[in-house]
C-alpha positions in Angstrom: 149.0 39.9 151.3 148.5 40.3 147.3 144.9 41.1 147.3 143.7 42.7 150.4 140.0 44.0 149.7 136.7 43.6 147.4 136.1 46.1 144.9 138.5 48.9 146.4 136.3 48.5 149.4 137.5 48.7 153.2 135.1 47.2 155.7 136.4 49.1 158.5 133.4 51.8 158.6 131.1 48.8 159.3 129.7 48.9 162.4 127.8 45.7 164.5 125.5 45.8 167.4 126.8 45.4 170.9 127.2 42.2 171.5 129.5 41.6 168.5 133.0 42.7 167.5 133.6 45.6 165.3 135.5 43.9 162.5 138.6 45.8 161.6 140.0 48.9 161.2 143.6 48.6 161.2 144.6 45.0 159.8 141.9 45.5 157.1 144.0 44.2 154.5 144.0 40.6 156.1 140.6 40.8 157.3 140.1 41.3 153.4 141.9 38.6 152.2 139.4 36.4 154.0 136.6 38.0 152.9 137.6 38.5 149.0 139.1 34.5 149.7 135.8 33.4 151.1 133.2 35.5 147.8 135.3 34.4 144.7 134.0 30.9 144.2 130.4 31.6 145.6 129.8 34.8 144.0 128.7 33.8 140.6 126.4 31.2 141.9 124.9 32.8 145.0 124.4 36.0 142.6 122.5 33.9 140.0 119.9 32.4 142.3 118.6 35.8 143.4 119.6 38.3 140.5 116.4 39.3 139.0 117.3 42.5 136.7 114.9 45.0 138.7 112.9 47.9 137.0 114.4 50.7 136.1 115.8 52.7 133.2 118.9 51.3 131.1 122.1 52.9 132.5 123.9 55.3 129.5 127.5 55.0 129.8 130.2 58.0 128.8 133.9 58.0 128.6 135.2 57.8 132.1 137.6 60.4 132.3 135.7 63.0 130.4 132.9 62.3 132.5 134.8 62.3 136.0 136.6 65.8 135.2 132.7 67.1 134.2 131.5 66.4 137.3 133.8 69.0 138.9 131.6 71.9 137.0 128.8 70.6 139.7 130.7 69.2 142.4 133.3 70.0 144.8 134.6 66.4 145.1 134.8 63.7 143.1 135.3 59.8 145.6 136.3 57.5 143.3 137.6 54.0 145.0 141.8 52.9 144.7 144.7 50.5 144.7 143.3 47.4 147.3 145.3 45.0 145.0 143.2 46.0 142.0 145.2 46.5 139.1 142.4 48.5 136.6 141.3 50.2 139.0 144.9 51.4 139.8 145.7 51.9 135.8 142.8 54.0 135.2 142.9 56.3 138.1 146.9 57.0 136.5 145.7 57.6 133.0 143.2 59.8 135.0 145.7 62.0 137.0 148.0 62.3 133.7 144.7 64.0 131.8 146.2 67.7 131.2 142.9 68.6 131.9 143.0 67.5 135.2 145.4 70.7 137.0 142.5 72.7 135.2 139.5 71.4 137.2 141.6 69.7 140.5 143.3 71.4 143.4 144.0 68.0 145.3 144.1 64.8 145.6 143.1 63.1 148.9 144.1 59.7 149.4 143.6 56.8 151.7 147.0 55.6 151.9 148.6 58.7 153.1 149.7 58.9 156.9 148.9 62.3 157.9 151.7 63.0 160.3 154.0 63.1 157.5 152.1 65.9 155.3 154.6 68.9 155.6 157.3 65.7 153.9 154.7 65.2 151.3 153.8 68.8 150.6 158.2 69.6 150.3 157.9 66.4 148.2 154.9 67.3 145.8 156.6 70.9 145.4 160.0 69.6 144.2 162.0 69.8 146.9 165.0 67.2 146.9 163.4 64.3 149.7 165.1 61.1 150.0 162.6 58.6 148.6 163.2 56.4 152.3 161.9 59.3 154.1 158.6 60.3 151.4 157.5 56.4 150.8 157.0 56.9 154.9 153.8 58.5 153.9 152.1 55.7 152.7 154.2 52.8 154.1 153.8 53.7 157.7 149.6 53.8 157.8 147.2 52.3 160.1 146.5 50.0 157.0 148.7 46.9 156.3 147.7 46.8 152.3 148.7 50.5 151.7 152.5 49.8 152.2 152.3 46.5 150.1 151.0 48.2 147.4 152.9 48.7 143.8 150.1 51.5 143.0 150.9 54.3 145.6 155.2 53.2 144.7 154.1 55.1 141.5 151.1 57.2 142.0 152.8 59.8 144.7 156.2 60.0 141.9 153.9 60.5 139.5 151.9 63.3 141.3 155.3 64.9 141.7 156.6 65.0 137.9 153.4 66.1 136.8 153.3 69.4 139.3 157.3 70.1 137.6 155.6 70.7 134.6 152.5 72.9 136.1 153.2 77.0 137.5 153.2 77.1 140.9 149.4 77.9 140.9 148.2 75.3 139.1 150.1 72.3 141.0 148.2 69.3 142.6 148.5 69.0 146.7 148.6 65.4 147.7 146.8 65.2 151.1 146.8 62.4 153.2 144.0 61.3 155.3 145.3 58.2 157.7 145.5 58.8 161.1 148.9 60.8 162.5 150.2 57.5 163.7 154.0 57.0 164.7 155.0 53.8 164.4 158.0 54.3 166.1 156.3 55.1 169.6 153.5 52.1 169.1 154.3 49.3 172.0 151.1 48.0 172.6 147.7 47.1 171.3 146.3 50.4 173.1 148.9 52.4 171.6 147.5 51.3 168.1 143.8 52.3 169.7 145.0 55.9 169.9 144.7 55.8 166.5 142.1 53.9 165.0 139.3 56.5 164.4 140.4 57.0 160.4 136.7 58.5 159.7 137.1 61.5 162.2 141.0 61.5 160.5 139.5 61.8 157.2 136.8 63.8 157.7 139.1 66.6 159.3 141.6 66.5 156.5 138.5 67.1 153.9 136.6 69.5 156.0 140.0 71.9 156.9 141.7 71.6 153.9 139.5 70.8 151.3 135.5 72.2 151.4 136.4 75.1 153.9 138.4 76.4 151.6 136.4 75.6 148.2 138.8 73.9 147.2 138.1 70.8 144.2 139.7 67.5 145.0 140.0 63.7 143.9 139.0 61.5 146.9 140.6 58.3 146.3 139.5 56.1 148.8 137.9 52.5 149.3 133.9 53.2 148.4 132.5 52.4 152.0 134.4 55.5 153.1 132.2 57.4 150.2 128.8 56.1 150.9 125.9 58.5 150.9 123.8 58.1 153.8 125.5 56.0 156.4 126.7 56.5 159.5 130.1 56.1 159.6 130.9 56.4 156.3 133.7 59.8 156.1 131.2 61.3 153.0 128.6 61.3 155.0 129.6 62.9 158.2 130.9 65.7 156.3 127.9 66.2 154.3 126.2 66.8 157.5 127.9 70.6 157.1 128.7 70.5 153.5 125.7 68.9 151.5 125.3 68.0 147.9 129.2 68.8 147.1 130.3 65.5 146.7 130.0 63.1 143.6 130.5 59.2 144.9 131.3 56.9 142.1 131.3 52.8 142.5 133.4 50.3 140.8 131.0 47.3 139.4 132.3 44.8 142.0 131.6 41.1 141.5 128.2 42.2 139.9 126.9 38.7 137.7 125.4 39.6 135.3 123.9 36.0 134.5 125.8 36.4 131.0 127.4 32.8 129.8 129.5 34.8 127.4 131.0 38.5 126.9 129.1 38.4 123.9 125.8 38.4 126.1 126.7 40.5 129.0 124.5 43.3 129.3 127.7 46.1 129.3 128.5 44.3 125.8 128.2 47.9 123.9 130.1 49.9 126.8 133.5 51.4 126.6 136.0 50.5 128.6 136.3 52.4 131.2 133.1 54.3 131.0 131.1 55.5 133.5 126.7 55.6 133.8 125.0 57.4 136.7 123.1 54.9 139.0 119.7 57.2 139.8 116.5 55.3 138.0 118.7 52.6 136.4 118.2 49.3 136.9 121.9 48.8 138.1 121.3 51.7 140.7 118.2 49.6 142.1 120.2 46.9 143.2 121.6 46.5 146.5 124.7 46.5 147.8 124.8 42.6 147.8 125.1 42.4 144.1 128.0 44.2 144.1 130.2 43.2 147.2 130.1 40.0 149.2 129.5 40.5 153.2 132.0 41.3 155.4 133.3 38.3 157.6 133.9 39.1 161.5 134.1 37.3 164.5 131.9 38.0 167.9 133.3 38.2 171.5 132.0 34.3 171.6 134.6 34.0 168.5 131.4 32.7 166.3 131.9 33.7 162.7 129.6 35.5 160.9 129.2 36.7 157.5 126.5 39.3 156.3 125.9 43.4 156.1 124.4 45.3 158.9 120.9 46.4 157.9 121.8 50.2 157.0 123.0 49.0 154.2 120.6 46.6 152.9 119.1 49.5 150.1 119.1 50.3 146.6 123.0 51.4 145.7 121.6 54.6 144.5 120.8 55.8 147.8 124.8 55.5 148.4 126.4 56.5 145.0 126.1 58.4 142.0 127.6 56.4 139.5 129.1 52.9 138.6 132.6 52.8 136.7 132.9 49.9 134.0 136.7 48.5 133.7 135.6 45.3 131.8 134.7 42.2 132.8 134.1 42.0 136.1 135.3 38.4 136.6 138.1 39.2 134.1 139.7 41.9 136.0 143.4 41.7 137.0 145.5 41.8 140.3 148.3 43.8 141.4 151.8 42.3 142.2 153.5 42.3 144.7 156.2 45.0 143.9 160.3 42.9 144.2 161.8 45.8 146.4 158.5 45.3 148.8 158.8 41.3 148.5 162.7 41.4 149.7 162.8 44.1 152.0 162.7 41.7 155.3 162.8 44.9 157.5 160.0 46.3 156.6 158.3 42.7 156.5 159.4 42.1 159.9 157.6 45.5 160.6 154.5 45.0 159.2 154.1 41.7 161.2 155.3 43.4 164.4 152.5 45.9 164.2 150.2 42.3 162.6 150.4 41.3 166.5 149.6 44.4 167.5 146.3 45.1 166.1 144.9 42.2 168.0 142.5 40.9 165.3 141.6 37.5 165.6 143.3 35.1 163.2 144.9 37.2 161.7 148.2 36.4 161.8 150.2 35.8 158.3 152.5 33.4 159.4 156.4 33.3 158.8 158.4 35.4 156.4 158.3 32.2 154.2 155.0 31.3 154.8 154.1 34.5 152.6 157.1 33.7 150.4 155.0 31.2 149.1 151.9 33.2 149.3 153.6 35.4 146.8 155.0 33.0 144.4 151.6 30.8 144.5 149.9 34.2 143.9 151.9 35.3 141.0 150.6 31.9 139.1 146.8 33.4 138.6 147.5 37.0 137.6 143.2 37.2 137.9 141.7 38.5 141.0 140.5 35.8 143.2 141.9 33.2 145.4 140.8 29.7 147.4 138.2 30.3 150.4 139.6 31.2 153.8 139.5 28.4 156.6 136.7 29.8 158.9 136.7 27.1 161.5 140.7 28.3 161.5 139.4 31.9 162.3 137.1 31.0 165.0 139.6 28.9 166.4 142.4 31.0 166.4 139.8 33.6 168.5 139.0 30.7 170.9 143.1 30.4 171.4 143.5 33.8 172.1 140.8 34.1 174.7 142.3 30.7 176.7 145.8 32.5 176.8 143.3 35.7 178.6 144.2 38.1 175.6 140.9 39.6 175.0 142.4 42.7 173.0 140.0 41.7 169.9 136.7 42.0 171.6 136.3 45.5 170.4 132.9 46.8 170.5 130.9 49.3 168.4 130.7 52.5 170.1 
């Protein structure tokens, strides 16, 4: 439950042929837990044997906020990826939002971890008005997506949002908008209840389209980077940019990139400043594919087989799906977030998230007792790095195989 993705990267836009499952979209975050579990030992290895640095032009970093807020003179929006346990990522994108600049070239921020239904509580909330925090953290606890409410980042991001508009006129303030699905946990009974709600690209894609490029408007997209590809299908950026081309500017963090360096000393971003940023077109780092970057997606068929790879569409050059890499450091260096106490002991809401857990229907992917993640949380706090032991895929697959013997066959859910 401590780190729920790869690279600020949800898998739920991926999509599978017919005959297999389509892997998550609402209990992404412990879908992810396998999946970032199951890349961090193999990655270096597996990334060695085949990384070959490809032709193609040295990529020139610049300062990474300076560069972010000068791509709003060109672009509409900016989709930068956020939070999914990743602590850099998290501090940057707050040094970001506290730029003064920022009110000068931004009219909102669109997040991931925002539950739509509650946007005229957010908008009182962002404007000052006197909200009970219990009723505002709604917003982002009460998503389609298990990681946003166990997340320290969004505890502090929406305050923040909020004392920085107290010190901007009226004209000038920030609009938070969020782009999950209207879902009311409240009225959710059933697996087909949660169903109703499980399209979060046509979600997001309204929220940018209504509020946001209709109205040429600028905005911060924060959002995990497969919902900011260029060029695939289900990807949010690229349905929108079927209407509204060429606005948006899709940055990439570096992922679990090797870089074949045995020291920092000999790592190719030795001379880069941290955080920087270096546009991926005709660089050598924009000609590798996606596989460099992000380990495949783990999912399980409707004959519960496990399987563990990326569809075709997005077996390219990254550069065909974003703009520009963002450097925090070391990639096998990089920190995780904690678990935030008042999260850790509030059993209610625990109890809640593993009601709607059950609910989803996703094989294997149940978290166990409130003291089985006890444990996960203390054993997690010992390695403040981001990574974690492999998951137990013969546990998956059997855990699918149980399911379908008791006749629940809620998990086979097919691409459309």
């Amino acid at each position: 439950m401590l780190n729920t993705t790869v690279g600020g990267t949800p898998f739920e836009t991926l999509t599978v042929n017919s005959n297999r499952c389509r892997v998550i979209r609402l209990c992404s975050a412990v879908f992810l837990l396998f999946l970032l579990a199951a890349s961090i030992p193999l990655m270096g290895s597996a990334q060695r044997q085949h990384h070959a640095k490809p032709t193609g032009a040295e990529a020139t970093p610049k300062p990474a906020v300076r560069a972010i807020l000068a791509a709003f003179d060109k672009y509409e929006v900016v989709g930068m990826p956020e939070a999914h346990g990743m602590k850099d990522v998290d501090d940057f994108i707050l040094s970001l939002i506290r730029d003064p600049a920022l009110p000068e070239k931004v009219n909102d921020i669109a997040v991931e971890c925002g539950n739509s239904l509650y946007q005229p509580v957010l908008d009182r909330y962002m404007a000052g008005e006197e909200v009970p925090f219990t009723e505002v953290r709604k917003v982002w606890r009460n998503t389609t997506q298990p990681m946003c409410g166990m997340s320290g980042f969004f505890e502090q991001f929406f305050p923040l949002v909020r004392a920085i508009n107290q010190k901007l006129p009226p004209g000038k303030r920030l609009r938070v908008l969020a782009g999950d699905p209207p879902i009311d946990w409240d009225q959710v009974k059933t697996h087909q209840d949660v169903e109703k709600h499980s399209n979060r690209t046509a979600s997001i894609v309204s929220v940018m389209e209504e509020e946001v490029l209709s109205k040429h408007r600028k905005a911060l997209m924060l959002f995990g980077t497969f919902h900011l590809f260029h060029g695939q299908a289900m990807s949010s950026v690229s349905v929108y940019e079927k209407d509204y081309p060429h606005l948006t500017f899709v940055v990439s963090e570096l992922g679990f990139l090797a870089t074949d360096s045995t020291t920092l000393a000999s790592s190719p971003f030795t001379t880069w400043p941290i955080p920087s940023i270096a546009l991926a077109k005709g660089t050598w780092l924009g000609a590798l594919d996606l596989s460099h970057f992000f380990p495949p997606p783990i999912f399980v068929d409707e004959n519960c087989d496990v399987h563990n790879e990326f569809p075709e569409s997005l077996r390219k050059p990254m550069e065909d799906s974003v703009d520009a890499f963002l450097y925090l450091g070391p990639p096998d260096l990089r920190l995780k977030e904690q678990l935030p106490a008042d999260i850790a002991l509030d059993i209610d809401y625990r109890m809640e998230l593993q009601r709607r857990d059950a609910l989803t229907g996703f094989p294997g992917s149940g978290t166990g007792t409130l003291k089985d993640v006890d444990h996960q949380i203390v054993n997690g706090a010992e390695d403040p790095l981001f990574g974690m032991h492999p998951p137990d895929l013969k546990t998956m697959a059997q855990n699918c195989l149980d399911r379908k013997s008791r006749g629940d066959t809620s998990h086979t859910e097919h691409s459309q």
